[in-house]
VOPAGU-2260 file (C-alpha; in pm, 1 decimal, decimal comma):
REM VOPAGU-2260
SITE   aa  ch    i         X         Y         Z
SITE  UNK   A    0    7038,1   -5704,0    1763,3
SITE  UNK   A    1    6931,2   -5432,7    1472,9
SITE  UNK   A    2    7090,3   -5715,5    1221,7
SITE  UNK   A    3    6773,3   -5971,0    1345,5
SITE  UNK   A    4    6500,2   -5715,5    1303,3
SITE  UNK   A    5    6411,1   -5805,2     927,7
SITE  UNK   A    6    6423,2   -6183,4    1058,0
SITE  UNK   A    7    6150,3   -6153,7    1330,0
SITE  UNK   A    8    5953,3   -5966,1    1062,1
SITE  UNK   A    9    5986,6   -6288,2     845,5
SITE  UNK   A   10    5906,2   -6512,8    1181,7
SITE  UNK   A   11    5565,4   -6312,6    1173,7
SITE  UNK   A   12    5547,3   -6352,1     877,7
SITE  UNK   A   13    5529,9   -6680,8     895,2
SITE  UNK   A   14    5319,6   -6716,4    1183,0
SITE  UNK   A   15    5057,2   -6516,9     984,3
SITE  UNK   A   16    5073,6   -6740,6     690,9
SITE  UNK   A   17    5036,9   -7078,1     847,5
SITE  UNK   A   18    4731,6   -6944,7    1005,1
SITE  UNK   A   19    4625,9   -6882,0     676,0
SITE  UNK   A   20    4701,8   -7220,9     546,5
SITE  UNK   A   21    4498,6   -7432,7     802,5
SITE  UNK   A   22    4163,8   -7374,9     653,2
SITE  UNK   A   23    4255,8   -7536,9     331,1
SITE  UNK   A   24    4447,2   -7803,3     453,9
SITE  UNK   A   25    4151,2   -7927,2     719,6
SITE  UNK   A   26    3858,7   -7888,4     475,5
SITE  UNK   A   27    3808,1   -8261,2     455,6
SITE  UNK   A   28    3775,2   -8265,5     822,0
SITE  UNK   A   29    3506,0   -7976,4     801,1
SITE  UNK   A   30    3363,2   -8151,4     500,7
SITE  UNK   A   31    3321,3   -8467,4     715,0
SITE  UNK   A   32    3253,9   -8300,8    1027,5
SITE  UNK   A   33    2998,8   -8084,6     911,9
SITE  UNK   A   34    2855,9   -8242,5     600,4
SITE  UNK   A   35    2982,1   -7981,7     352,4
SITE  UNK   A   36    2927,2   -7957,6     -20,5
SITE  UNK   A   37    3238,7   -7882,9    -213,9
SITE  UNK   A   38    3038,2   -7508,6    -274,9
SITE  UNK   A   39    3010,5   -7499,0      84,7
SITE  UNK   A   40    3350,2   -7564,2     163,5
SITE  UNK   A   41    3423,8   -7259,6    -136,0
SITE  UNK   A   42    3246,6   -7034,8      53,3
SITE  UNK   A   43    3457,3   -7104,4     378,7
SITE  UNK   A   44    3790,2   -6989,6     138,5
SITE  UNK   A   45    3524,3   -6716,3      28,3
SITE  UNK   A   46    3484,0   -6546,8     398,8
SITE  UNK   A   47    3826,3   -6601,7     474,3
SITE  UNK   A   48    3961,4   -6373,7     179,9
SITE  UNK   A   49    3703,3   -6158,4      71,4
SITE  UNK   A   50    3687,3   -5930,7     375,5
SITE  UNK   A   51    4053,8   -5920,9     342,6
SITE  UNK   A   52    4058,0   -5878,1      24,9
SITE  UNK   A   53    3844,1   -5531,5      55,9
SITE  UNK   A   54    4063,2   -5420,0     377,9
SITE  UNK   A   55    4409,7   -5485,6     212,8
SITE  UNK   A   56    4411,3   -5150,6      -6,6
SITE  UNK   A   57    4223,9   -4909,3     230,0
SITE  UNK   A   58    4467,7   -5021,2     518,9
SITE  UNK   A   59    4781,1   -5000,5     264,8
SITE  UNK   A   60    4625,1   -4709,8     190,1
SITE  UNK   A   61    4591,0   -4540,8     560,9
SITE  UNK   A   62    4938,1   -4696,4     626,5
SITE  UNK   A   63    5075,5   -4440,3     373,8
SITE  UNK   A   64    4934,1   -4144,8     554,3
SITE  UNK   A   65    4924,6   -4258,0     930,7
SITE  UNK   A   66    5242,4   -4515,8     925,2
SITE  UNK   A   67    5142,8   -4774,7    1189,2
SITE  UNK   A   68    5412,8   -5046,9    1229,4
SITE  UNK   A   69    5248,9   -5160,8    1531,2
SITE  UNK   A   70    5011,4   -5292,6    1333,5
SITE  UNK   A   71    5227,8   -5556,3    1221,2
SITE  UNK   A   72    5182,0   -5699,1    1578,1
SITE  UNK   A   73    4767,4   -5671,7    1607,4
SITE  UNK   A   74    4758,9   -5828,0    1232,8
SITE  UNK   A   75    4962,1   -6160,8    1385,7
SITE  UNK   A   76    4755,2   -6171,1    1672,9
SITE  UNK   A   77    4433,5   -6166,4    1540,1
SITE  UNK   A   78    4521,8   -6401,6    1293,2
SITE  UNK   A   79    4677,5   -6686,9    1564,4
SITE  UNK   A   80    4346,2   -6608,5    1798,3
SITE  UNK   A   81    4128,2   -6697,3    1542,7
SITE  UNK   A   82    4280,4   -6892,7    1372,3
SITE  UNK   A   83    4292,2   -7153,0    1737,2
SITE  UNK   A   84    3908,8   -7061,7    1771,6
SITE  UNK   A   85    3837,3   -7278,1    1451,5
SITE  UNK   A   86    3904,1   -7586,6    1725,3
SITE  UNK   A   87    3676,3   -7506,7    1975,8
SITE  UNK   A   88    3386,8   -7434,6    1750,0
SITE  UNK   A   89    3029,2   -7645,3    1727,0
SITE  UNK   A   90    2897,3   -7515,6    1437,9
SITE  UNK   A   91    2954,6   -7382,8    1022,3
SITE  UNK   A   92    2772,1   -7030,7    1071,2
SITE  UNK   A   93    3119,2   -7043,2    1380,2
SITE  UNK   A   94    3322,9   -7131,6    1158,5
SITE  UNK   A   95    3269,9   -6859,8     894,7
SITE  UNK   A   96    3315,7   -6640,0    1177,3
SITE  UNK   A   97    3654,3   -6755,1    1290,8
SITE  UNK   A   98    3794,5   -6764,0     882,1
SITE  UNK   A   99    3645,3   -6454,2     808,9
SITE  UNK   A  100    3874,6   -6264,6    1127,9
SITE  UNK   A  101    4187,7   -6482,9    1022,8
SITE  UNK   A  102    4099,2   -6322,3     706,9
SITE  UNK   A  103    4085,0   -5957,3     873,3
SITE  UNK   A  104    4421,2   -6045,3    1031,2
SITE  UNK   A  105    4589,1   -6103,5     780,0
SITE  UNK   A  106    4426,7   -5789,4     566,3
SITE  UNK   A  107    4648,8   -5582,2     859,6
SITE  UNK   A  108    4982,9   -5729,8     867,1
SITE  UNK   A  109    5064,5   -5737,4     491,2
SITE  UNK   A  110    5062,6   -5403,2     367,8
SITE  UNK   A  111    5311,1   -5243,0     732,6
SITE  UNK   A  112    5510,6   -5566,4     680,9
SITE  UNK   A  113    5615,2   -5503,9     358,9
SITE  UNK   A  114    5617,9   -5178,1     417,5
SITE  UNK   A  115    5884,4   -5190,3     693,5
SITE  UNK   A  116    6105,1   -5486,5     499,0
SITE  UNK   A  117    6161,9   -5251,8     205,4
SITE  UNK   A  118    6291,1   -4978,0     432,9
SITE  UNK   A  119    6488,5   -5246,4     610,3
SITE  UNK   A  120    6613,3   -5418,1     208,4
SITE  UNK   A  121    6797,2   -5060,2     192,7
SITE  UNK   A  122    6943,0   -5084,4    -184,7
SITE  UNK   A  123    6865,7   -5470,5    -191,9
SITE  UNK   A  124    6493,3   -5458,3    -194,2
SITE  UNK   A  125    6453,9   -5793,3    -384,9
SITE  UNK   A  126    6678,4   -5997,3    -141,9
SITE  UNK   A  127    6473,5   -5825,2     147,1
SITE  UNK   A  128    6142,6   -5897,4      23,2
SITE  UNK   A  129    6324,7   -6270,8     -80,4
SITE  UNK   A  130    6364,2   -6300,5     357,5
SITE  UNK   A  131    6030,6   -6163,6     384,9
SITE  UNK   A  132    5837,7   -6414,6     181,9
SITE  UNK   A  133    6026,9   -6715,1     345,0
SITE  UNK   A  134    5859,1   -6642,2     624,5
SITE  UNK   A  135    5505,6   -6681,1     397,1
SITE  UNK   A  136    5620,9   -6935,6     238,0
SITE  UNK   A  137    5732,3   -7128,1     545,5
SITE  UNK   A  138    5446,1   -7047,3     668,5
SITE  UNK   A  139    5221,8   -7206,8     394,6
SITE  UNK   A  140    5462,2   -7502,4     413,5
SITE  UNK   A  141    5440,4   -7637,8     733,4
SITE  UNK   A  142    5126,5   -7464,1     844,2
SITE  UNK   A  143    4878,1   -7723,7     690,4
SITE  UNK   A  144    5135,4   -8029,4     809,1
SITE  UNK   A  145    5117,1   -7888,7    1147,6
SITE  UNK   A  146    4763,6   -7861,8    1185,9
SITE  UNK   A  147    4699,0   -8171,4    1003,3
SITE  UNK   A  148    4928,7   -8364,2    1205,3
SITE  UNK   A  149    4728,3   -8181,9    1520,3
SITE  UNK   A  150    4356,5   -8210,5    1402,3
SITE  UNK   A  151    4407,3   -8586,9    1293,9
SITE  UNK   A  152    4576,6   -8731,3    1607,4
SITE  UNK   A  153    4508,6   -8470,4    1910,6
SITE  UNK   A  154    4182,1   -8272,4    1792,2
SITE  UNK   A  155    4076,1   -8004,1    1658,9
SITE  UNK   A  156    4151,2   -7829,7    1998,5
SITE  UNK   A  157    4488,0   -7852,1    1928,0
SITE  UNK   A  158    4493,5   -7550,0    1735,2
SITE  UNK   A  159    4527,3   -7335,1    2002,7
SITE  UNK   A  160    4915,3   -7348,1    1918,8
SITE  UNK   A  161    4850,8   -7113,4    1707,3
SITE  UNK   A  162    4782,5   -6882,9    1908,9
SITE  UNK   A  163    5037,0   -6931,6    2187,7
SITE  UNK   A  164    5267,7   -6862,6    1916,2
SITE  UNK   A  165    5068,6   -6561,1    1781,9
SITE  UNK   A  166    5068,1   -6425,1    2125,3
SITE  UNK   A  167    5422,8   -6461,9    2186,3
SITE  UNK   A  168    5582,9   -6343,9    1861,1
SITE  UNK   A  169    5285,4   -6019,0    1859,4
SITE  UNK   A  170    5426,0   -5922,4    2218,7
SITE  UNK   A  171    5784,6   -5918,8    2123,0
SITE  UNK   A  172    5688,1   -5707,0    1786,1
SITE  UNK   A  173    5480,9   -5504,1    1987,2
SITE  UNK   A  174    5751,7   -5424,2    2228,6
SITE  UNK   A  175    6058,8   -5335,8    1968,4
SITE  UNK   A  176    5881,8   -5222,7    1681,2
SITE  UNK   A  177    6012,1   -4815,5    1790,6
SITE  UNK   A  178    6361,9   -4951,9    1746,4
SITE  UNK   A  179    6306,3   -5110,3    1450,7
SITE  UNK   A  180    6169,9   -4833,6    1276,9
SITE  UNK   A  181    6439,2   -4628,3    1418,4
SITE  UNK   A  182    6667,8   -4866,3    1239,6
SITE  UNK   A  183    6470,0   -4812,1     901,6
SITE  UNK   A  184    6508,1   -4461,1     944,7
SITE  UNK   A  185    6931,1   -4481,9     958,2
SITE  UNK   A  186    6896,0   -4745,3     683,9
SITE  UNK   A  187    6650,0   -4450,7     517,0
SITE  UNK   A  188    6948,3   -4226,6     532,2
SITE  UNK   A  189    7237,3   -4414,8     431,1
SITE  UNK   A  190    7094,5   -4497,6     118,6
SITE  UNK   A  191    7013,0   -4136,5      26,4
SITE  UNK   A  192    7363,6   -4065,4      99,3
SITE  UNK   A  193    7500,4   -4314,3    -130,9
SITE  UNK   A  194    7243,9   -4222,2    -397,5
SITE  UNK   A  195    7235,5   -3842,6    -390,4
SITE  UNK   A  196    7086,3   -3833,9    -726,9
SITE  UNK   A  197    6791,5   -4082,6    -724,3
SITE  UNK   A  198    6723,6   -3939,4    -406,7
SITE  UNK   A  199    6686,8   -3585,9    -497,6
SITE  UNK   A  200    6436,1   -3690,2    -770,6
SITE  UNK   A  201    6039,2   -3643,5    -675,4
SITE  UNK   A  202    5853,9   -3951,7    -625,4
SITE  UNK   A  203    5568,3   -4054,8    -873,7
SITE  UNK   A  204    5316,6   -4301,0    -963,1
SITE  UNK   A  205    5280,2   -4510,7   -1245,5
SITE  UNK   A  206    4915,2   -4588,2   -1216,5
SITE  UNK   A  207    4907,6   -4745,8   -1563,7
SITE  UNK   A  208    5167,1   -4984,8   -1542,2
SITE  UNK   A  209    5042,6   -5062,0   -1202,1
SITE  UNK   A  210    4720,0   -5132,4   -1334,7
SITE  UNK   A  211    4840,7   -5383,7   -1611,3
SITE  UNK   A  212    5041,9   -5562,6   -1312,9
SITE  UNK   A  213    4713,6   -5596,2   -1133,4
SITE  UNK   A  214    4565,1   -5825,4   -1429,4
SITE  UNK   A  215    4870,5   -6034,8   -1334,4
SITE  UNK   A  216    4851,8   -6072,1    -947,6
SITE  UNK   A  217    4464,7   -6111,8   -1032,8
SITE  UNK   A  218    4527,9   -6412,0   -1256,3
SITE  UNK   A  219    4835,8   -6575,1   -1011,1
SITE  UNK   A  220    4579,5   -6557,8    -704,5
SITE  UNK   A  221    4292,3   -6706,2    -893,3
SITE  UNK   A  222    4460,2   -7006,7    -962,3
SITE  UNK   A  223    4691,5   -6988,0    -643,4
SITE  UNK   A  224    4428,3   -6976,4    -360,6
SITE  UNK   A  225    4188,7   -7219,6    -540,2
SITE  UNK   A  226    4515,7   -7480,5    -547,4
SITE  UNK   A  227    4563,2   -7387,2    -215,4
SITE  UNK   A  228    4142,1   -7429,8    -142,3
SITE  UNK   A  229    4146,0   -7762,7    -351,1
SITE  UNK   A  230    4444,0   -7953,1    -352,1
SITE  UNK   A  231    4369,8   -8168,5     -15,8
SITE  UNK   A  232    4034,2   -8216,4    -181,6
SITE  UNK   A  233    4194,4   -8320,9    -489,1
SITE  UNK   A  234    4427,9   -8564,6    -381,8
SITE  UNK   A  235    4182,1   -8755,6    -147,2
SITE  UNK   A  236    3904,9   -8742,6    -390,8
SITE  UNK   A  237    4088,4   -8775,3    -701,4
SITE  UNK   A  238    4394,8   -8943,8    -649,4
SITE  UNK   A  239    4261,9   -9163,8    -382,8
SITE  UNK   A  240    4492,4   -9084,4    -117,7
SITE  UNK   A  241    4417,7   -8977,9     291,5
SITE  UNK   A  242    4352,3   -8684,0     444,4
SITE  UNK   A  243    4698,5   -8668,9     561,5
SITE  UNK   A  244    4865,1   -8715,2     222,1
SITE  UNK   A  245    4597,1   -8401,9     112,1
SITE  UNK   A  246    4767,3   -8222,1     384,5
SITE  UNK   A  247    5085,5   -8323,7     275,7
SITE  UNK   A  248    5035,5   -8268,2     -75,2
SITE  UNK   A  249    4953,3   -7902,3      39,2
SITE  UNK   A  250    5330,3   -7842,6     240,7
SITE  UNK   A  251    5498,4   -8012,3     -77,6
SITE  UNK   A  252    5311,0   -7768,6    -256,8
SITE  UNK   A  253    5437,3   -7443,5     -53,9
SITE  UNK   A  254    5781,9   -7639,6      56,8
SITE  UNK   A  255    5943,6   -7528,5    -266,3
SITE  UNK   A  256    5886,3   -7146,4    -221,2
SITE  UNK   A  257    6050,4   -7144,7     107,2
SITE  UNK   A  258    6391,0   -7182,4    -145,2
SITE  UNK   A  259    6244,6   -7001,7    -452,5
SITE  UNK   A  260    6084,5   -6714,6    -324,8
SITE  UNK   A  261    6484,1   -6620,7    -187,3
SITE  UNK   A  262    6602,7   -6713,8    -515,1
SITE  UNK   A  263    6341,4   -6521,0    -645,8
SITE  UNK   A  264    6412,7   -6221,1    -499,8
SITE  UNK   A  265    6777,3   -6239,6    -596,3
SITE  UNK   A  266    6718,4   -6285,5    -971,7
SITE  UNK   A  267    6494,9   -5998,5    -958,1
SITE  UNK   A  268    6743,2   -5802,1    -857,8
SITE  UNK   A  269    7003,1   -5937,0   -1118,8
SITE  UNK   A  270    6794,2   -5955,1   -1419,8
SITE  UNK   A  271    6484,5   -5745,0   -1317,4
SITE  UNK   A  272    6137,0   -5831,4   -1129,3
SITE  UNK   A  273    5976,0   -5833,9   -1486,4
SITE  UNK   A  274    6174,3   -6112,5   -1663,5
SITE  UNK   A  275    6133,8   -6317,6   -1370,0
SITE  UNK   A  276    5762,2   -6259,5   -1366,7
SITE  UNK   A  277    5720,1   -6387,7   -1725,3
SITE  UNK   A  278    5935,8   -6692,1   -1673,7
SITE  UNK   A  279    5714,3   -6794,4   -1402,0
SITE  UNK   A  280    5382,3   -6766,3   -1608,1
SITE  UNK   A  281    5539,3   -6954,5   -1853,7
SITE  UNK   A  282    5590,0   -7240,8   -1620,3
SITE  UNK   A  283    5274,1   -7197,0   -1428,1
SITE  UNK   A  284    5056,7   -7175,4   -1761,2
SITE  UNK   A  285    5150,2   -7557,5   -1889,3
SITE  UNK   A  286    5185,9   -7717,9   -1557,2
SITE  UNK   A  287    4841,5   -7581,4   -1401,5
SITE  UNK   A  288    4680,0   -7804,3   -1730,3
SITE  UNK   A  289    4868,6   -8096,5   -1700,6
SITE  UNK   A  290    4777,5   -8089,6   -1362,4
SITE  UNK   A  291    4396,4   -8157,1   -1458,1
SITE  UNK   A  292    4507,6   -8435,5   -1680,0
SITE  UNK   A  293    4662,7   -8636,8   -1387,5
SITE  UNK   A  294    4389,3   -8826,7   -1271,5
SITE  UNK   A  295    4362,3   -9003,1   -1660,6
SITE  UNK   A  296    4718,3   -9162,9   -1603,8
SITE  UNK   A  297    4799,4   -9516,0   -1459,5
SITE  UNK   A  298    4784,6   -9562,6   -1098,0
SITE  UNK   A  299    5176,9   -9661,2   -1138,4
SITE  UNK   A  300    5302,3   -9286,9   -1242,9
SITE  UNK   A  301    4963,3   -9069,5   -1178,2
SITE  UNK   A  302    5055,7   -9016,0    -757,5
SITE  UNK   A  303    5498,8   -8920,1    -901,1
SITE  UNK   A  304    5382,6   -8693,4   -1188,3
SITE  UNK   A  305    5116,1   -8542,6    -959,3
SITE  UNK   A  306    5387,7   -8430,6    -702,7
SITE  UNK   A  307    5606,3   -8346,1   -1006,7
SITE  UNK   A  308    5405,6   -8135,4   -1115,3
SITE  UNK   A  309    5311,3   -7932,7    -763,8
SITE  UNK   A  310    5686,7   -7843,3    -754,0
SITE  UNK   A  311    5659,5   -7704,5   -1126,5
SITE  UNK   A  312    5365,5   -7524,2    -957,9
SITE  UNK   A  313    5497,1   -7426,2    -654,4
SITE  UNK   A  314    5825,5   -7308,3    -786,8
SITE  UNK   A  315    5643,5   -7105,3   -1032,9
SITE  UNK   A  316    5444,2   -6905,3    -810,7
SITE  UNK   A  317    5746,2   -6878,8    -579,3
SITE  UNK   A  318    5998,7   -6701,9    -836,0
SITE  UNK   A  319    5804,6   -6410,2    -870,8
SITE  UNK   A  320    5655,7   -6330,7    -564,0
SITE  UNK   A  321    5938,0   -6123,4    -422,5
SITE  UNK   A  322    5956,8   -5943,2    -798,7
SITE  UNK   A  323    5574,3   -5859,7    -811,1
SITE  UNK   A  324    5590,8   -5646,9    -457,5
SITE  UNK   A  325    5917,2   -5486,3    -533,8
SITE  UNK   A  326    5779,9   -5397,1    -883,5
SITE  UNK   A  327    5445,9   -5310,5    -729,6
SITE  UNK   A  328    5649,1   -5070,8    -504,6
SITE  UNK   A  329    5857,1   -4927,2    -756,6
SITE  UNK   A  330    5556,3   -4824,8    -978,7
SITE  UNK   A  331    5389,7   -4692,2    -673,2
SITE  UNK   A  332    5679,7   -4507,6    -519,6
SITE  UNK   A  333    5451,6   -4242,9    -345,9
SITE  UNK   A  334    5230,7   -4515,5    -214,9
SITE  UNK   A  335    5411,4   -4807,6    -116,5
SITE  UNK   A  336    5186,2   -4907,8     170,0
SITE  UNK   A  337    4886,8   -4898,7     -20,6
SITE  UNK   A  338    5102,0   -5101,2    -313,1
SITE  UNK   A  339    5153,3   -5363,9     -58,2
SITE  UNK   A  340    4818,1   -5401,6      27,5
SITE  UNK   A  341    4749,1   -5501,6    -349,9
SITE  UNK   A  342    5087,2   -5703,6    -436,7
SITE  UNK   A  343    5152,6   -5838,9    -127,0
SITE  UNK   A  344    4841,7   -5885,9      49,4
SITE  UNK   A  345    4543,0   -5881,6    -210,7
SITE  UNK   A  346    4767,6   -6115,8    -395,9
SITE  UNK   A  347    4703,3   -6397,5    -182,9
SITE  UNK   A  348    4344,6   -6350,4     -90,5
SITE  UNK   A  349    4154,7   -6157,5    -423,2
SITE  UNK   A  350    4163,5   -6485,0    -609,5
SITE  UNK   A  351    3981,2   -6692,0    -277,5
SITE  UNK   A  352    3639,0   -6564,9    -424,9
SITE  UNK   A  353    3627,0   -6749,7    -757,1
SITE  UNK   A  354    3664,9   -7073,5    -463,1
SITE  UNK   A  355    3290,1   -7110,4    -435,7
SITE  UNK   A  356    3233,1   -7113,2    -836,1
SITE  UNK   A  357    3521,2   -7364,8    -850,7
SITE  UNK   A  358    3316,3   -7578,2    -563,6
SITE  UNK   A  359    3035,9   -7538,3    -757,6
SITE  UNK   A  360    3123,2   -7642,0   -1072,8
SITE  UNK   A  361    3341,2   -7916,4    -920,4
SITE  UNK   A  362    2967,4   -8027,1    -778,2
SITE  UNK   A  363    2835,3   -8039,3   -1091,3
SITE  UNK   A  364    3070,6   -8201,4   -1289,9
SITE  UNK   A  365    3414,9   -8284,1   -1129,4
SITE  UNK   A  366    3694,7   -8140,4   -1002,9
SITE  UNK   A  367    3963,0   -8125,2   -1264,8
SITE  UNK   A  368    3727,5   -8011,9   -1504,4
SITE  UNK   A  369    3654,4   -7702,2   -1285,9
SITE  UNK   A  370    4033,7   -7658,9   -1241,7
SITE  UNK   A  371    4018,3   -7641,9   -1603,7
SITE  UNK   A  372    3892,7   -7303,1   -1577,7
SITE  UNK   A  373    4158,3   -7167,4   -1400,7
SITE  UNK   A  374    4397,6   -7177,8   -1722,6
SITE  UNK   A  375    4272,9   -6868,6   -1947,0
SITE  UNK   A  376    4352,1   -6637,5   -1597,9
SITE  UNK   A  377    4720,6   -6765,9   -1677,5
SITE  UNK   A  378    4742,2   -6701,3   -2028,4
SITE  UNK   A  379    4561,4   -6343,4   -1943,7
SITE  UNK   A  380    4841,9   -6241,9   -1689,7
SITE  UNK   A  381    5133,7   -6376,6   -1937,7
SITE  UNK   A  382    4948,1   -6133,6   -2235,2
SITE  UNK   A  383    4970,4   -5843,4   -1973,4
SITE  UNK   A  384    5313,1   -5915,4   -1875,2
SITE  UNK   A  385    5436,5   -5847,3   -2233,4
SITE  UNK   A  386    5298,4   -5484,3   -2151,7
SITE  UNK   A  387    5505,1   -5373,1   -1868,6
SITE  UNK   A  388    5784,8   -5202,9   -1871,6
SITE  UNK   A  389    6095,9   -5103,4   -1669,6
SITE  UNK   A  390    6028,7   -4835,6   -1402,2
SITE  UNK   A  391    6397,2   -4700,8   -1480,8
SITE  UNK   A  392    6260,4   -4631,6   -1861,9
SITE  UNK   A  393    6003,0   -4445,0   -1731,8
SITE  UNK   A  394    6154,6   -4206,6   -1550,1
């Protein structure tokens, strides 16, 4: 049974995630149903991250001094719950309610789930936090094709799937999480025993280093939750497709990091987090701008290049999420929950509130040209990655 335990993390995990991923992937529905702007429909990304994106370090941060695994559980839960109220509401000012708790939700799994997976990686942290994100990335995936599929044929009520699952998968958690972290604790010990040495040595933080990593998760979640915000909007209104191609435009999009992020995590540990972070800015960097250009090709190769180019995209992002928590950690060593809360979970949410600016100037003059904008964040986050350096050097 103890072998599973990092699994059901990563089934949470992915639970969490999809809920994250339906708001995005039904804002055309919202848009229709309740006659959004583009800003408007910014602003429902906006309350669904920013809350979260306050929460994420002072719960990483209380984490570190209380240790709450249970937490893990309440995070899901909240998440699935509100996530299945966005079907039963009548109104916007509702709606904001319902994103802004998903938000919350997810604000308090991230930081005790990656907490607990490192304990559980042992001396393969990388390949653990590799599991881990499959769950997020699975998550992502098949969240917005799931709800799609729901909200376009059954209703919007269908949503409450969510959170049967959430309430299933949070109970279970709830339930075994004292044997689980018994297990980390073993797993705790056996690696001090094999590493006498590194273990004996006092822990420290790198604040500096950890700092320059920031501007780098800062620049990956600007562009990664306004993709994530826009690209429904931008294949429908753009491309000329259906809501259901936007949809599945958005589980392409997150389909290819339910294999990278693994491989991801693997390399990292093979060749080191930071070489694998600069590869993937220096894919994500050309492909976010040729991404902008699509829409000025002919209607014969703009809809291939379009998905060719969300795989670049996807696979980009996916290759160095596992090596920007386990680097995070490392740098952080004394404060690993509170390094979660920025890596893991800030990551994914921080960038949600340049979404409304990106509406807005997509009102005003289109919507590639406000993706546009997104590009210098990219070449700011490859500059900084030329700064860090090796945790092992530092010691």
């Amino acid at each position: 049974m103890q072998k599973y335990y990092p699994y059901l993390i990563t089934l949470s995990h992915m639970i969490n995630d999809s809920c994250q991923s339906v708001l995005p992937a039904l804002l055309p529905l919202f848009i229709y149903t309740y006659g959004l702007s583009l800003e408007q429909a910014g602003f429902l990304i906006l309350a669904n991250t920013a809350l979260s994106s306050l929460l994420q370090p002072l719960l990483g941060y209380i984490s570190d001094k209380l240790n709450q695994p249970r937490l893990i559980a309440a995070g899901t839960l909240l998440s699935a719950c509100s996530t299945g109220m966005m079907g039963f509401v009548s109104s916007y000012e509702s709606l904001l309610v319902c994103a802004t708790l998903a938000g919350v939700g997810s604000s308090i799994f991230h930081p005790e789930g990656a907490k607990i997976m490192n304990r559980l990686g042992g001396g393969k942290k990388g390949k653990a936090m590799g599991t881990f994100a499959i769950g997020g990335s699975s998550g992502f995936a098949f969240g917005p094709l799931f709800a799609g599929a729901i909200a376009y044929t059954v209703g919007a009520h269908g949503l409450a799937a969510f959170t049967v699952a959430g309430i299933i998968i949070s109970t279970v958690l709830f339930l075994l999480m004292p044997r689980i972290v018994a297990h980390a604790q073993t797993i705790d010990q056996a690696v001090a025993t094999e590493n006498p040495t590194v273990a004996a040595q006092p822990l420290k933080n790198y604040w500096k280093y950890f700092g320059i990593l920031f501007i780098i998760i800062l620049s990956q979640s600007v562009n990664f939750r306004v993709i994530n915000a826009f690209i429904p909007v931008f294949w429908t209104h753009e491309l000329g497709t259906s809501p259901e191609q936007g949809s599945f435009a958005l589980t392409v999009f997150f389909s290819i990091g339910i294999f990278m992020t693994y491989i991801g995590g693997l390399l990292g540990d093979k060749y080191g987090p930071i070489k694998i972070i600069r590869l993937s800015l220096l894919i994500w960097l050309p492909s976010m701008f040729l991404l902008t250009q699509v829409p000025e090709f002919s209607v014969t190769i703009m809809m291939p290049l379009a998905y060719l180019i969300l795989l670049m995209i996807g696979a980009a992002k996916a290759i160095s999420y596992s090596p920007v928590i386990v680097l995070g950690q490392t740098y952080l060593a004394k404060s690993i929950g509170f390094a979660s809360g920025i890596t893991l979970g800030v990551s994914q949410t921080i960038g949600g509130i340049i979404a409304p600016v990106v509406g807005n100037l997509a009102d005003t003059y289109s919507l590639p040209a406000a993706m546009m904008t997104l590009v210098p964040f990219l070449i700011v986050g490859l500059g900084a990655s030329l700064l860090l350096k090796d945790p092992k050097k530092l010691q």
